[in-house]
C-alpha positions in Angstrom: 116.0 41.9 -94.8 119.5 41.1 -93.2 117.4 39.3 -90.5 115.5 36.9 -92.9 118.9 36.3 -94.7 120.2 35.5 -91.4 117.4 32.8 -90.7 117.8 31.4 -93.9 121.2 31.0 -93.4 121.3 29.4 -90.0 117.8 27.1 -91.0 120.1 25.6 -94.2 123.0 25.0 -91.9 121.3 23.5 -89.0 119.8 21.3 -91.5 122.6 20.5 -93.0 124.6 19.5 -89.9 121.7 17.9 -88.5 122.2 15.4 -91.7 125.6 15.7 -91.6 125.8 14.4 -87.9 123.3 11.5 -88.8 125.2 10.5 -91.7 128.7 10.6 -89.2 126.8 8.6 -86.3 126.3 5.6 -89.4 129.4 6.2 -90.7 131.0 5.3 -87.4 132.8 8.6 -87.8 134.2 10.2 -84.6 132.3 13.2 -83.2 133.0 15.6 -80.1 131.4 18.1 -78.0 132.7 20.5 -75.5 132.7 24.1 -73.7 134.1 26.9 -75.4 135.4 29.9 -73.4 137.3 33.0 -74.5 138.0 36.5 -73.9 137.4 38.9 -76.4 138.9 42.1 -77.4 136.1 44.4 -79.1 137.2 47.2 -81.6 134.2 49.7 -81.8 134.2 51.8 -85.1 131.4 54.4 -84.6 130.0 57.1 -86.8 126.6 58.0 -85.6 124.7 60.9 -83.8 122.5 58.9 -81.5 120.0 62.1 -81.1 118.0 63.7 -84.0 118.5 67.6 -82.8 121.1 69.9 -84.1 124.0 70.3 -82.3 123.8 66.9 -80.4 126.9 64.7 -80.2 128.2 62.8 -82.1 130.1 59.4 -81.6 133.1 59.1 -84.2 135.9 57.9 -81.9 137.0 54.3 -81.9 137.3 52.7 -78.8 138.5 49.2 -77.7 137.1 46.9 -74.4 137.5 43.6 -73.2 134.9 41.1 -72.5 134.5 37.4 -72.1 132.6 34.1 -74.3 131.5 31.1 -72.9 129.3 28.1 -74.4 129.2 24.5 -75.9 130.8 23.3 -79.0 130.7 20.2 -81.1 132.3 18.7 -84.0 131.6 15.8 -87.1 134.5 14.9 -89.0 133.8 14.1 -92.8 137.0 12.7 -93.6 140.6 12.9 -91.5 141.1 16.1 -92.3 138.0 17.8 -92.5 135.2 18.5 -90.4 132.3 20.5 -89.5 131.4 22.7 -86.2 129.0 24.3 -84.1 129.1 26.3 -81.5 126.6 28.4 -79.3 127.9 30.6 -76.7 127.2 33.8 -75.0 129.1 36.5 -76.1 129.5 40.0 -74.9 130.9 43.1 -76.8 130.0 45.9 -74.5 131.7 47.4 -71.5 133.0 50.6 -73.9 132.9 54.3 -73.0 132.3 55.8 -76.4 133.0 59.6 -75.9 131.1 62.1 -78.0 132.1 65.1 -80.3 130.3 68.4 -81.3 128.1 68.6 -78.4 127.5 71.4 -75.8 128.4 68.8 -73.4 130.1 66.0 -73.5 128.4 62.8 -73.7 129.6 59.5 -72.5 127.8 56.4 -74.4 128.4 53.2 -72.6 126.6 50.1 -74.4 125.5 46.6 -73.3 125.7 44.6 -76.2 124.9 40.8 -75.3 124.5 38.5 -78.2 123.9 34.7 -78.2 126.3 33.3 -80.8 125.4 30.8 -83.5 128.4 29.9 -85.1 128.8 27.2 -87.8 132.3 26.5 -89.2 134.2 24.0 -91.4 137.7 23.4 -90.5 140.5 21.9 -92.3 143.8 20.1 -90.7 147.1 18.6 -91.8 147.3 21.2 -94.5 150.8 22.9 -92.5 153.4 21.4 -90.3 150.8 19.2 -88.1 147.6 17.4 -87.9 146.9 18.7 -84.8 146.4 22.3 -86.2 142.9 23.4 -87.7 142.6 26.1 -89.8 138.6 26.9 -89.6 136.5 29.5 -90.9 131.9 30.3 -90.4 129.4 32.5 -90.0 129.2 34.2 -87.1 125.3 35.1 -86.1 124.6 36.8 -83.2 121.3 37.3 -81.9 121.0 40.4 -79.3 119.7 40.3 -75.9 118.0 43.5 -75.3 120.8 45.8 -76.1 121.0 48.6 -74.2 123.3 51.4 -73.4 123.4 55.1 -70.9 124.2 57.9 -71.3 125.2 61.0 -69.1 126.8 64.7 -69.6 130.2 66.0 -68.1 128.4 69.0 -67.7 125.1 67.7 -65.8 123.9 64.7 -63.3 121.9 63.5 -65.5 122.0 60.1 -66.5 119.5 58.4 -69.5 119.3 54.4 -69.7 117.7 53.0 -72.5 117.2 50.5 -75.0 118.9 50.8 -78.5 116.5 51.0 -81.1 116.4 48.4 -84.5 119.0 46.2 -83.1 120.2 43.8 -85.6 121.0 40.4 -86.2 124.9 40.4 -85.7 126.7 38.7 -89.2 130.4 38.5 -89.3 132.7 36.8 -91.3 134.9 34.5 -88.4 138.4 32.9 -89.4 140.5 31.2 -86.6 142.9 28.6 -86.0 143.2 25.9 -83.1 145.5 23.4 -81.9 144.7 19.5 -80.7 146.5 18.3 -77.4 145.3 15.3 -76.2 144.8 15.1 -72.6 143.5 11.4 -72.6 141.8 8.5 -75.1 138.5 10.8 -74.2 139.8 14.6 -73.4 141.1 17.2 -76.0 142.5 20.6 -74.9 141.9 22.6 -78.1 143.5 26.3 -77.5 142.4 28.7 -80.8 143.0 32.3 -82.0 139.7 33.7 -84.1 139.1 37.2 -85.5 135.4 38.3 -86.7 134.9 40.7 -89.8 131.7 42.1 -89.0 129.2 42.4 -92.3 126.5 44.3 -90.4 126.3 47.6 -87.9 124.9 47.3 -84.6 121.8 48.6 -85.3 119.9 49.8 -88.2 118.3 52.9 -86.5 118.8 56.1 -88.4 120.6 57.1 -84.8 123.0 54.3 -84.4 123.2 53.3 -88.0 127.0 53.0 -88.5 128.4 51.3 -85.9 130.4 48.1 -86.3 132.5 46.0 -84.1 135.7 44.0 -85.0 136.4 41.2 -82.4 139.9 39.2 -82.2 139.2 36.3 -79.3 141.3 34.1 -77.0 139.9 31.1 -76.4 139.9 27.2 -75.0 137.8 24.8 -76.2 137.8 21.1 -74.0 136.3 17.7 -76.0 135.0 14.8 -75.0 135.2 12.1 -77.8 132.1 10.1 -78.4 134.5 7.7 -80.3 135.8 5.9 -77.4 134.1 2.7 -77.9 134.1 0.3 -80.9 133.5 2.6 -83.9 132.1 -0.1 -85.6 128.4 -0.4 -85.1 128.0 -3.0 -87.5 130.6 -5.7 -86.3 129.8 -8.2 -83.0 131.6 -6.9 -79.6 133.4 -10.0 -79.9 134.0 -10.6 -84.0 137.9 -10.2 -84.7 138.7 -6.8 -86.9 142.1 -5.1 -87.9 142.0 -2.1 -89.5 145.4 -0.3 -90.8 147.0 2.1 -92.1 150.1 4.5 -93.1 149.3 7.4 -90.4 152.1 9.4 -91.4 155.1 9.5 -93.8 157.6 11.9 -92.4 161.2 13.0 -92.4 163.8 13.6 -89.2 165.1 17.4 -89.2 168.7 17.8 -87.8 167.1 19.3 -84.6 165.1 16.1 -84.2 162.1 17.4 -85.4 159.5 15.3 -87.9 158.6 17.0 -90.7 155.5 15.8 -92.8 156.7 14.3 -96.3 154.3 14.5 -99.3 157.0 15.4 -101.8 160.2 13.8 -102.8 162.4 16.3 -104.8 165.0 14.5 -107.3 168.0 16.7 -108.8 171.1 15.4 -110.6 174.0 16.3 -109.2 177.6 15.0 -109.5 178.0 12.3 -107.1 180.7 10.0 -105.4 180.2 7.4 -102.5 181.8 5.4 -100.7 181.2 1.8 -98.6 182.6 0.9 -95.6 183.6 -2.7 -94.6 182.1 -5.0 -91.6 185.5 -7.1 -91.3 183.5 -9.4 -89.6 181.8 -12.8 -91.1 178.6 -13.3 -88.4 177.5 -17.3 -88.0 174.5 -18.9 -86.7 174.3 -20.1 -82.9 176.4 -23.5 -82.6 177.2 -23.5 -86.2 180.6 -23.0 -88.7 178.6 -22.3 -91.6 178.8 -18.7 -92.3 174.9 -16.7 -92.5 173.0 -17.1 -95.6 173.8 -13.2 -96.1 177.4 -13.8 -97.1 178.0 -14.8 -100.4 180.6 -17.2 -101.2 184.1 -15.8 -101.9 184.4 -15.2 -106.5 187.7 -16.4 -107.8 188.1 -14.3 -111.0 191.2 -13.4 -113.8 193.0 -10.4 -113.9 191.0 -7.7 -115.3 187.8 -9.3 -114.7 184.6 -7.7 -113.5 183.4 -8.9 -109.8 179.6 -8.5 -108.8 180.2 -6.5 -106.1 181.7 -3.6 -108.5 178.2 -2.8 -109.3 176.1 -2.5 -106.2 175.0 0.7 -105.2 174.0 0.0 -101.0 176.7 -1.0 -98.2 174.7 -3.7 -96.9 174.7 -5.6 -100.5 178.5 -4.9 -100.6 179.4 -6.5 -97.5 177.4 -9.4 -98.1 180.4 -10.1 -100.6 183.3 -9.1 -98.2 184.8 -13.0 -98.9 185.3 -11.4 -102.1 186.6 -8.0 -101.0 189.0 -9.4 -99.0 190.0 -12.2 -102.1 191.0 -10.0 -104.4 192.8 -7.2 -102.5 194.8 -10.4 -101.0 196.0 -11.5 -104.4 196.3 -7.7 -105.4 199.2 -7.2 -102.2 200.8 -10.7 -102.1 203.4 -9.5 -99.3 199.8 -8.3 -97.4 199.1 -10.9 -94.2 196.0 -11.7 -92.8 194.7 -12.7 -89.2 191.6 -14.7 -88.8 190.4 -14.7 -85.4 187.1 -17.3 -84.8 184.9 -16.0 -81.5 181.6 -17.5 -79.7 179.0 -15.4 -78.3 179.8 -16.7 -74.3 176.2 -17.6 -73.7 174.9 -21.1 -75.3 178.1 -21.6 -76.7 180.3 -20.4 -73.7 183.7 -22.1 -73.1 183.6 -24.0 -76.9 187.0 -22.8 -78.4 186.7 -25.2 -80.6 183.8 -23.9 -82.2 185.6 -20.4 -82.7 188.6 -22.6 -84.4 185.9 -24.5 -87.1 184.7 -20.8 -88.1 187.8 -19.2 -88.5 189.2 -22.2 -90.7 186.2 -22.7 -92.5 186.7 -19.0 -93.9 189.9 -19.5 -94.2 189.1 -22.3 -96.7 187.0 -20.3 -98.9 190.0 -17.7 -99.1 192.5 -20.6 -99.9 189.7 -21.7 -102.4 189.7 -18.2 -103.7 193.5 -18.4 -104.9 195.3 -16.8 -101.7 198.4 -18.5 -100.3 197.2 -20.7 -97.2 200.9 -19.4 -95.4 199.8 -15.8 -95.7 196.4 -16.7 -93.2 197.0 -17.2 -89.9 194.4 -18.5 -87.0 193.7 -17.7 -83.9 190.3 -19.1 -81.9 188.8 -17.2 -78.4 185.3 -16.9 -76.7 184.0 -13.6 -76.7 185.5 -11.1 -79.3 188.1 -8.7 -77.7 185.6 -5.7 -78.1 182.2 -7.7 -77.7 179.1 -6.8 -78.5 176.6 -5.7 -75.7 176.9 -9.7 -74.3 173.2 -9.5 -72.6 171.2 -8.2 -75.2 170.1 -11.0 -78.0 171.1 -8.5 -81.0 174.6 -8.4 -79.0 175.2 -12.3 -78.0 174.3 -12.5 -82.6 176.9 -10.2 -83.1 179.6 -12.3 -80.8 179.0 -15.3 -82.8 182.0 -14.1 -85.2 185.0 -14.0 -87.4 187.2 -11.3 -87.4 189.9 -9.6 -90.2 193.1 -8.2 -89.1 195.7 -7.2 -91.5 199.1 -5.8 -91.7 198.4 -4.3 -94.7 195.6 -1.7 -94.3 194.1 -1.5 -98.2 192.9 -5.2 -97.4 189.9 -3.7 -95.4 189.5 -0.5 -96.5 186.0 1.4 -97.9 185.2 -0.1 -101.2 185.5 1.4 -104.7 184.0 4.6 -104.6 181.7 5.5 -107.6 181.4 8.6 -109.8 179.0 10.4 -112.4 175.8 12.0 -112.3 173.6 11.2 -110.4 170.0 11.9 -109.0 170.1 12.5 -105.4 166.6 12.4 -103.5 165.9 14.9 -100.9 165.2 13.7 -98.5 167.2 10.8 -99.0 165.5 8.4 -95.9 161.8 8.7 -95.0 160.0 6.6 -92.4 156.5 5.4 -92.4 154.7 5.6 -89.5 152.1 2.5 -88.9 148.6 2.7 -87.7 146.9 -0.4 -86.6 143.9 -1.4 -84.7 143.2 -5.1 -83.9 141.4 -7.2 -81.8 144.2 -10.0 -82.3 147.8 -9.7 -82.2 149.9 -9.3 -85.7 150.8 -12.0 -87.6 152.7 -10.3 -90.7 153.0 -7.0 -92.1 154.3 -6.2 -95.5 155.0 -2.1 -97.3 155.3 -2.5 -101.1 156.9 0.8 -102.5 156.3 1.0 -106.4 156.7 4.0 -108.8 154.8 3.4 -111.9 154.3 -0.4 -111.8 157.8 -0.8 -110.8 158.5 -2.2 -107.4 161.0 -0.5 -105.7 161.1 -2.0 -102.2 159.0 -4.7 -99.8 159.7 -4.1 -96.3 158.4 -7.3 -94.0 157.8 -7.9 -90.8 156.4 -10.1 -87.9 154.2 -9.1 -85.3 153.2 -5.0 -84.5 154.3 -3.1 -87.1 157.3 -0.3 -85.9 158.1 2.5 -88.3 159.4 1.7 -91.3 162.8 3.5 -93.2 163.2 3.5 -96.0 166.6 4.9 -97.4 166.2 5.8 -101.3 169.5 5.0 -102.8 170.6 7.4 -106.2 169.1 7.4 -108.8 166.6 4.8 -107.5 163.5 7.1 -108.6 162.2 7.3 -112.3 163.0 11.4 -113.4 160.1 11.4 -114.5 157.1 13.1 -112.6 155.5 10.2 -111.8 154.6 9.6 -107.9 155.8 6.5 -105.8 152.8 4.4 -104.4 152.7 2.5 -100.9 150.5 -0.6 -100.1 150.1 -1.3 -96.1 149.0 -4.9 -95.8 148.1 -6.4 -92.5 147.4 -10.0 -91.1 146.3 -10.4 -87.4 147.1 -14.2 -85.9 143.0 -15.4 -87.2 143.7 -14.5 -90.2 142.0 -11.3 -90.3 143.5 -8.9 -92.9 143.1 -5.2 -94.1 145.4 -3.1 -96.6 145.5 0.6 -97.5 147.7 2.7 -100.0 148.7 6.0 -100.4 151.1 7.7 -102.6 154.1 10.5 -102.5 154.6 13.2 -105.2 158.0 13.6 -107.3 159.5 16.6 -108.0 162.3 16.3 -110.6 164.1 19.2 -110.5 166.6 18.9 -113.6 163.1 17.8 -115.9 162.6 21.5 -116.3 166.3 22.2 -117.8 167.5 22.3 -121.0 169.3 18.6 -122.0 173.2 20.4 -121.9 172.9 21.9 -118.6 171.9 18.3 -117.2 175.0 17.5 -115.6 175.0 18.8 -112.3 175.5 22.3 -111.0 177.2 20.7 -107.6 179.3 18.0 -106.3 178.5 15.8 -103.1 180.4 13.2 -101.9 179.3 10.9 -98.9 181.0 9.1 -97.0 179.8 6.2 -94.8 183.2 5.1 -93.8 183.8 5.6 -90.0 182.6 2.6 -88.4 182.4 2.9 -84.4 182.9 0.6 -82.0 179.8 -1.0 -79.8 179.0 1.9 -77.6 181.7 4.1 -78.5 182.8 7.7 -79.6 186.2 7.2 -79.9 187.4 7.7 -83.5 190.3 4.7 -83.7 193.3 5.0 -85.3 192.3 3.4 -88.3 189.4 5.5 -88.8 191.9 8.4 -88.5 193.9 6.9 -90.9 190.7 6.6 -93.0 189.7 10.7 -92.7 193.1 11.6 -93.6 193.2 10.0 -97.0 189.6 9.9 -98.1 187.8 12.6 -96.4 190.5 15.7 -96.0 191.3 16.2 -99.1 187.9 16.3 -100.4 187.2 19.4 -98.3 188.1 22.3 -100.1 186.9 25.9 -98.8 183.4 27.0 -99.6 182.5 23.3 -99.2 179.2 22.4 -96.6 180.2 19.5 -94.7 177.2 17.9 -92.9 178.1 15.1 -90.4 175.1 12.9 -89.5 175.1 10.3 -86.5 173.5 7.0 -86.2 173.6 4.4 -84.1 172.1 0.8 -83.7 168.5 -0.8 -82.0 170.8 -2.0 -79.5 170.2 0.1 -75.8 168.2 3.0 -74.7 166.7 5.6 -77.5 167.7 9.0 -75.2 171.1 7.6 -74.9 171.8 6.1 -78.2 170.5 9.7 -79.7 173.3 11.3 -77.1 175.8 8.7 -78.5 175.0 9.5 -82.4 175.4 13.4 -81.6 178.8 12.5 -79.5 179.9 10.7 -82.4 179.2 13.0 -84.9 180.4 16.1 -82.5 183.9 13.7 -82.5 184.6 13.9 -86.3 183.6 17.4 -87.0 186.2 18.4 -83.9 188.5 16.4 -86.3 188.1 17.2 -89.6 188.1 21.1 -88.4 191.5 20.6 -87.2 192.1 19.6 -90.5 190.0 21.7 -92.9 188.3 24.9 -90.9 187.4 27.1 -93.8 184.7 24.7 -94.0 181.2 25.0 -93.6 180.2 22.4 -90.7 176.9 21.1 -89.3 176.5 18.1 -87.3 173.1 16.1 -86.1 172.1 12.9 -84.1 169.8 10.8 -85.4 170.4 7.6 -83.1 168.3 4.7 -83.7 165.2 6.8 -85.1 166.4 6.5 -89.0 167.4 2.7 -89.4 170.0 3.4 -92.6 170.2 -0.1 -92.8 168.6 -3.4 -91.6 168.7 -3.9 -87.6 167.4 -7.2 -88.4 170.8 -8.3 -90.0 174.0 -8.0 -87.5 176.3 -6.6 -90.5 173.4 -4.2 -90.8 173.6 -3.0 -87.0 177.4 -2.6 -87.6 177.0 -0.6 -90.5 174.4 1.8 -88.3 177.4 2.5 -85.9 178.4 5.7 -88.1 178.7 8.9 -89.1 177.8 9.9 -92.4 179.3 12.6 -93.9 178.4 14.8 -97.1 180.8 17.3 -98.6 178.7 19.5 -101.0 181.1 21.7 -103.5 179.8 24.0 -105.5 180.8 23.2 -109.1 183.9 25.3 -110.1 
């Protein structure tokens, strides 16, 4: 009987992978075969006589050996994440001394148990940490090979070989998991831990008739991907394709880990923050006209709202820095202020004049904006004093500059902090990682984030797509439980296009509370304030100043002070990461000096989380930071 279920079994399978691997092959899907090889450790749980007399022994003593597996394997995928397998291999279970009980003498059973395994299984991946990790699971059927086993008596020479009787089909239930490392385009080193639940005994003789074996296995699989070549079996060689797609969407652990992000969790907390200030004005090459970023310096009244008062990101409020620096000159009239014009020593080397038309031409738009023309002085030079990396193109942008100094150090200060509740998304920056195919370079790329028709971001770009950040700013997210959807869309240089979509679930924490307890069970403040100079660790004496007044006395004890690093695009990725870490490792040494019943973690983060546009030179200036949050608990 448990043979003809077995055949049924394996025929419906075989059948069904047969059609399975068909369908793949048109589908363009990509299959792989291999070797399989393992070694096995055999648990052997008798309870049988194995002789019909009285008094004959009895084999009731479990017993454990060690064998090996070898054989081919294949796979067809049926979607990203989920595929089919087969696998037929030689596997032995044998090479056991089973010692016997309630005998005259003592009988030794050793058994030969050869099967050939038939093993189909359906495997699972990126449902943990990685997509490289499979969790499978099949039907193990192992047809014997002429089992056989001997026999002999402590007490005697004699020795009986023979054949055991009735053997079965072998059925177990197998579970295992394996882990992709990709030695090439082509090879896959698969390592894999399996256990098999056996559902049948070894034989089904009255003599041998309870006798199962557990196997746990060891084992190495090595692919060979059939998907190489052009998937596409219905497209020319030669027609142009793209294909694209959102590969990942993951979060950067403080040990530099990624971390697989399919849920964003919002809670309401009471929240303050900070924005540092760029006291620089950038300017195109050979030009006195400030960037289209900046935003031309507001004269308002006493009392009167400005725009910047309620933006929410530090790269919006600096694009209205003429207006910072307006109104905190009119609000200290004894304050001074330096204006110092510079050129970026390359194509507009040795042009001091050109430094002098920028520094009076923001100079005008202050004197426009109401301050006193005798409280602004001028000064014009080539490259700044503490330039910019001058061989890089990002760095000769950021020479091309006017710089703030003032006596007075409120002029260019962090701006207005703001308070209340807020919700806080954790994580707080996300990057998505692109996938794209093409058989013609990138023209344009575009990520559209939208939560419930409502846009929340477009990220563009030119040419292959890099990873994307995207840093969700409070209370950017609806509370309610909808999810936030992304749109890929690609353009290759003919005009080729392709676009794909995926989404992100939302877990609002504080839509599960009662209305009154709404207002935040915790405080967190962040600061964004220390600015660092190009390629530097050293926290200035302004930004001193800066930790004393702002950040110190927020730290109370009990608090949890994390201290993030960042850095700009600008320079090598090992070293900028080394630079963020030094940085941050600088102004936790400082604020423990200060405050050390604290709580303190620190991480690097370098260039890999872009907080703010690289693309935009105040944005580069910004990423030179540390970000710190102080988390109270609410008194």
């Amino acid at each position: 009987m448990c043979s003809t279920v077995s055949t049924f079994l394996m025929r419906t399978f075989l059948s069904v992978f047969i059609a399975t691997t068909i369908a793949s092959l048109m589908l363009a899907q990509p299959a792989r075969i291999g070797v399989h090889s393992g070694i096995n450790a055999n648990f052997h749980a008798p309870s049988f006589p194995a002789t019909p007399q009285p008094g004959g022994p009895q084999y009731n003593t479990s017993a454990t050996s060690v064998t090996g597996t070898v054989g081919a394997i294949g796979q067809i995928p049926l979607s990203s994440t989920l595929a089919l397998g087969l696998r037929v291999a030689y596997n032995a279970m044998g090479n056991v001394t089973l010692p016997s009980s309630n005998a005259i003498f003592s009988y030794n059973l050793r058994p030969s148990l050869p099967y050939v395994e038939l093993l189909p299984t359906i495997g699972i991946s990126d449902l943990l940490v990685s997509k490289s990790l499979w969790l499978w699971g099949g039907l193990d059927v192992g047809f014997p090979l002429s089992p056989t086993y001997s026999r002999d008596s402590s007490g005697s020479a004699n020795i009986t070989d023979a054949t055991i009787p009735d053997a079965q089909t072998r059925l177990a239930i197998a579970v295992g998991a394996s882990y992709d490392i990709p030695l090439s385009e082509q090879w896959i080193l698969q390592p894999e831990l399996s256990f098999r639940f056996p559902l049948t005994s070894v034989s089904s003789n009255a003599n041998f008739d309870s006798w199962k074996v557990s196997q746990l296995r060891i084992g190495v699989n090595l692919f060979y991907s059939l998907a190489t070549q052009s998937t596409d079996t219905t497209r020319p060689p030669k027609e142009p394709y793209v294909r694209s797609r959102i590969g990942r969407v993951v979060t950067i652990r403080p040990n530099g880990d990624t971390s697989d992000v399919r849920t964003i969790s919002l809670e309401d907390v009471r929240y303050t923050e900070s924005f540092p200030i760029v006291p620089y004005v950038f300017f195109p090459a050979n030009s006195s006209t400030h960037d289209k970023f900046y935003r031309t310096a507001e004269q308002r009244e006493a009392g009167e709202a400005y725009a910047v008062d309620t933006l929410k990101d530090a790269l919006a409020v600096n694009a209205h820095v003429l207006s910072l620096v307006c109104r905190r000159m009119n609000q200290y009239p004894t304050a001074r202020l330096t204006i110092i014009g510079t050129t970026d020593g390359r194509s507009e080397a040795r042009n001091r004049s050109l430094s002098l038309q920028r520094a009076l031409a923001i100079k005008s738009q202050l004197v426009a904006c109401g301050v006193d023309s005798s409280r602004i002085s001028i000064e014009a030079r080539e490259l700044p004093e503490k330039p910019s990396a001058p061989n890089d193109p990002d760095g000769i942008v950021e020479n091309r500059r006017v710089e703030f100094r003032s006596s007075t150090p409120e002029i260019l200060e962090p701006s207005q902090s703001r308070v209340g509740i807020e919700r806080l998304a954790n994580p707080d920056a996300v990057l998505f990682l692109p996938e794209v195919a093409t058989s013609d370079p990138i023209a344009k790329w575009e990520l559209t984030i939208t939560q419930a028709g409502r846009q929340l971001r477009i990220f563009r770009g030119e040419g292959t797509p890099r990873p994307i950040t995207w840093t969700i700013q409070p209370s950017e997210l609806s509370p309610k439980q909808v999810p936030i959807d992304y749109t890929f869309h690609v353009e290759s240089v003919v005009g080729r296009t392709s676009e794909s979509s995926g989404s992100l679930a939302v877990d609002y924490i504080s839509s599960t509370r009662p209305l009154q307890e709404r207002t935040g069970d915790k405080t967190i403040q962040k600061f964004s304030l220390i600015l660092f100079d190009f390629d530097s660790d050293v926290i200035t004496a302004d930004n001193r100043r800066i930790l004393d007044l702002r950040i110190v006395p927020a730290i109370v004890p009990g608090s949890k002070v994390s201290i993030n690093g960042y850095t700009d695009r600008i320079g090598d990725a090992r070293y900028n990461l080394d630079l963020s870490r030094r940085r941050a490792q600088a102004v936790m040494d400082y604020l423990k000096s200060k405050r050390p019943n604290a709580q303190y973690q620190i991480a690097g983060y370098g260039e890999t989380i872009e907080r703010y546009d690289n693309d935009l030179p105040t944005g580069r200036q910004l990423s030179r930071t540390v970000q710190i949050i102080i988390e109270t608990p609410k008194q």
